[in-house]
C-alpha positions as CSV (number, residue, x, y, z in Angstrom):
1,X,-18.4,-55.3,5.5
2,X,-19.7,-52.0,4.3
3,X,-18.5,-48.7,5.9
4,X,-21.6,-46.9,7.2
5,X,-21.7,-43.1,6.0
6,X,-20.2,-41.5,9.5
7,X,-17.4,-44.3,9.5
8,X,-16.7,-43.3,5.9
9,X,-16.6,-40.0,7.0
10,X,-14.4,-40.7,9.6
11,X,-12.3,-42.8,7.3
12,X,-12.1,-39.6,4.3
13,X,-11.3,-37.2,7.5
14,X,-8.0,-39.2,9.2
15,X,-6.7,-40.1,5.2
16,X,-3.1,-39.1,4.8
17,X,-4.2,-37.0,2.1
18,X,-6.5,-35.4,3.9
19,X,-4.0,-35.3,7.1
20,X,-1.1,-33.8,5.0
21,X,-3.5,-31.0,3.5
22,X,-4.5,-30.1,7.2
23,X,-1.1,-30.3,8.0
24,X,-0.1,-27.7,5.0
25,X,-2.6,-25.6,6.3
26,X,-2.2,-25.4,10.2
27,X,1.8,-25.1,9.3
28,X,1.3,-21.9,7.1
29,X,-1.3,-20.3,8.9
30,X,1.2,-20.8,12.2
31,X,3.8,-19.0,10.2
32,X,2.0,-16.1,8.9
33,X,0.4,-14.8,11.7
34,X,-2.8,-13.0,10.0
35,X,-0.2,-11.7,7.2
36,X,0.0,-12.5,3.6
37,X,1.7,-15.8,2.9
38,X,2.7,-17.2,-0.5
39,X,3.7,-20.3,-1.3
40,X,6.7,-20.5,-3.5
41,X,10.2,-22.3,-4.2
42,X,12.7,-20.0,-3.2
43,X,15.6,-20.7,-5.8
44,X,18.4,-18.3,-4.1
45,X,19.8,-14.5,-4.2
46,X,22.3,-13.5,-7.0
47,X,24.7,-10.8,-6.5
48,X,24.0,-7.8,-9.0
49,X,25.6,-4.2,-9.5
50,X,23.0,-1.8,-10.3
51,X,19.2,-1.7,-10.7
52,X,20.1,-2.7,-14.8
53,X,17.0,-5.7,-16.1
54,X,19.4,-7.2,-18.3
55,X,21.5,-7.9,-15.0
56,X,18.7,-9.2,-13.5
57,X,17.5,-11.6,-16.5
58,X,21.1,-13.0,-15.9
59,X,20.1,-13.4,-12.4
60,X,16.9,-15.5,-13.3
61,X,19.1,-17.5,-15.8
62,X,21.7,-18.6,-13.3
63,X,19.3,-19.3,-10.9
64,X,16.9,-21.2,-12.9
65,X,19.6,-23.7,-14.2
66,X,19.8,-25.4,-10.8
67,X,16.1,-25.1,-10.2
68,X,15.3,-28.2,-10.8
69,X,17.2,-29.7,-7.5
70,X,15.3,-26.9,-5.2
71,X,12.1,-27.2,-6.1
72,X,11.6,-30.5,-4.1
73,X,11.1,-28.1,-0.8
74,X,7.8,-25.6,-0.2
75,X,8.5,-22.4,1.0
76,X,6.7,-19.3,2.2
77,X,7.4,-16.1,1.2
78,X,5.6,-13.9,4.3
79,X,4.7,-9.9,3.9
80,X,5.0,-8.3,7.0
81,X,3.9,-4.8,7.7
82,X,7.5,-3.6,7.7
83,X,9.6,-6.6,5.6
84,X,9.4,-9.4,3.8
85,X,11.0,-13.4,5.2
86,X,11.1,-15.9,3.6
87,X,10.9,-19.7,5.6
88,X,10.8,-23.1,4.9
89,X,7.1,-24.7,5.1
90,X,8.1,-27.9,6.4
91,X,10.6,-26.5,9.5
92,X,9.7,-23.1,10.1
93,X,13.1,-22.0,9.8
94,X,13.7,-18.5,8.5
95,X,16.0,-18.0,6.0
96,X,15.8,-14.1,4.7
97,X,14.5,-11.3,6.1
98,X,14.6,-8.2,3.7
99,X,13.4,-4.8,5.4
100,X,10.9,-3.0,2.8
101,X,12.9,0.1,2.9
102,X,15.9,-2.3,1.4
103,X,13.8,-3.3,-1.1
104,X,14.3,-1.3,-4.6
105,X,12.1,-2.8,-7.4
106,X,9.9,-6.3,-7.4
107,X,8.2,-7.8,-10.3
108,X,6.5,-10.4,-12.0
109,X,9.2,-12.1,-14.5
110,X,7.5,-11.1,-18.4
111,X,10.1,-13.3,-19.8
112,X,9.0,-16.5,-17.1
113,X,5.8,-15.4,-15.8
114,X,5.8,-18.1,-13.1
115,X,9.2,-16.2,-12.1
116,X,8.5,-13.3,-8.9
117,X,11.6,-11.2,-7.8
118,X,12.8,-9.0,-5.8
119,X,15.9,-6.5,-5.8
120,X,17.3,-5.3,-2.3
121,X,20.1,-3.4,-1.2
122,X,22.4,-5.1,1.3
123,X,25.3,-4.2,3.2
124,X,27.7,-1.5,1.6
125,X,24.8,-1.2,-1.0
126,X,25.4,-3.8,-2.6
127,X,22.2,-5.1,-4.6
128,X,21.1,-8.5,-4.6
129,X,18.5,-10.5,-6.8
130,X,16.1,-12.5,-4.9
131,X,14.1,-15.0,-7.1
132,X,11.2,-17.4,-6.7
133,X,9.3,-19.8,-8.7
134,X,5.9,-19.8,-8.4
135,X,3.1,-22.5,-9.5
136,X,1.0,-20.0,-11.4
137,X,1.6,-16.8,-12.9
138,X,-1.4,-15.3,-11.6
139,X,0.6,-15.7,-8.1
140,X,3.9,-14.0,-9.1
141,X,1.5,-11.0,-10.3
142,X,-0.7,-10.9,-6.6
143,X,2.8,-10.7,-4.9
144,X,4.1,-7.9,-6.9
145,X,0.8,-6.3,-5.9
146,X,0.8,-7.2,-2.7
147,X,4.1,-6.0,-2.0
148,X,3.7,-2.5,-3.9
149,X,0.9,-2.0,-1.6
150,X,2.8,-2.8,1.5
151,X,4.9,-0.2,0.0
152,X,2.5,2.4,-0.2
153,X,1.2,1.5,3.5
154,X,5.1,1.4,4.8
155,X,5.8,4.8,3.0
156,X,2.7,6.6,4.0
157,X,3.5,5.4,8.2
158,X,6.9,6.9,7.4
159,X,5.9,10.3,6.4
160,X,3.6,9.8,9.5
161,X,6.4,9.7,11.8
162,X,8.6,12.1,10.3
163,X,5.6,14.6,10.4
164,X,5.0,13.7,14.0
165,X,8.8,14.5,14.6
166,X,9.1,17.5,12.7
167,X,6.0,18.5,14.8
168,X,3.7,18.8,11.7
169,X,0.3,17.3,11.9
170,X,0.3,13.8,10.2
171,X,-1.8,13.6,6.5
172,X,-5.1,12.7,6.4
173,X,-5.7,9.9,3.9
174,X,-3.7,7.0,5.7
175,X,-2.7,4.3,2.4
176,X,-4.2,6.6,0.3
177,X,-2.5,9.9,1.1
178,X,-1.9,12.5,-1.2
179,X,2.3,12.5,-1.8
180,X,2.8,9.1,-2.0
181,X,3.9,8.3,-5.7
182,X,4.1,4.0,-4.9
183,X,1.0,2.4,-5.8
184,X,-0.2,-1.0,-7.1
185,X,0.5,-1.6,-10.7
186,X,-2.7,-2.3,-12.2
187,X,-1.3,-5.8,-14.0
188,X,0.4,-6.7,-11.0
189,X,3.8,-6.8,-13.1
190,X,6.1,-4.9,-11.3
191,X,6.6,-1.7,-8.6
192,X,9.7,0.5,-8.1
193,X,10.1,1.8,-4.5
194,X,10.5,5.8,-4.8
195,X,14.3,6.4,-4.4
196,X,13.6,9.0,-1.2
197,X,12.1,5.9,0.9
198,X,13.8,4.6,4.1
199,X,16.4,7.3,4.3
200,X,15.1,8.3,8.1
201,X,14.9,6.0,11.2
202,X,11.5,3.9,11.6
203,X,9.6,5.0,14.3
């Protein structure tokens, strides 16, 4: 017997495909919280020893080798106003937490543009190489841009505060301020934080 055009409907709507893609959505949107959320495959943090791109290449080499057994889980990689996590899609489980003020250059990979990156300082500043695979290129570029602007909105709130402390009158401008040498790189390809970031206490 045919299927009458509101049982098809019905039939479309309670799919698995279409119960796994509502799914994916109401899991991401629960773990971003209004924030910007990309989807990636995290492929794991390499240890490196100063801010040197050929160290990081090596980084991306390593960690590309044993890609192909990690890319079988979807992660998120989540921009908050004041850091970055990173948690697995299908558990919610957190697995880094980077604060911006940690983070010391991102960028788009030119050598694998699905490749996006990140370089952080960690505990007795040592410097570690975060590294993602992306599905596109296009998306390793938007996070590069997205983060460089979280930059610029995280370093202009700083000055803020240390204004407000220092009992000067806070800038006029708010992302946009006058000072503030971080901004979006127009290709999306990298962005360096400015070495004089993070060195006070958040407000």
């Amino acid at each position: 017997m045919a299927l009458g055009p509101l049982q098809l409907m019905r039939t479309l709507r309670n799919s698995p495909a279409a119960l796994r893609r509502k799914f994916g959505r109401d899991r991401t949107e629960s773990l971003s919280h209004g924030d910007p959320l990309f989807k990636v495959h995290y492929l794991g943090m390499e240890k490196i020893y100063s801010l040197d791109l050929e160290q990081a290449e090596e980084a991306i080499a390593r960690l590309l080798e044993g890609a192909p057994g990690k890319m079988g889980k979807d992660h998120a990689l989540v921009v908050r106003p004041r850091y970055v996590e990173v948690k697995e899609i299908s558990t919610g489980r957190q697995l880094t937490k980077t604060y911006l003020q940690d983070i010391a250059y991102c960028a788009a990979d030119t050598t694998h543009p699905n490749v996006f990156l990140y370089i952080c300082k960690h505990r007795a500043q040592q410097l570690q190489c975060r590294v993602f695979w992306c599905s596109r290129a296009e998306r390793a570029r938007d996070m590069t841009a997205c983060l460089a602007k979280s930059f610029q909105k995280a370093l202009c709130d700083w000055q803020e505060a240390e204004a407000v402390a220092n009992g000067a009158a806070p800038q006029e401008g708010g992302a946009d301020g006058v000072g503030s040498p971080v901004t979006p790189p127009p290709d999306g390809r990298s962005s360096t934080l400015p070495a004089n970031f993070g060195k006070g206490e958040w407000a």
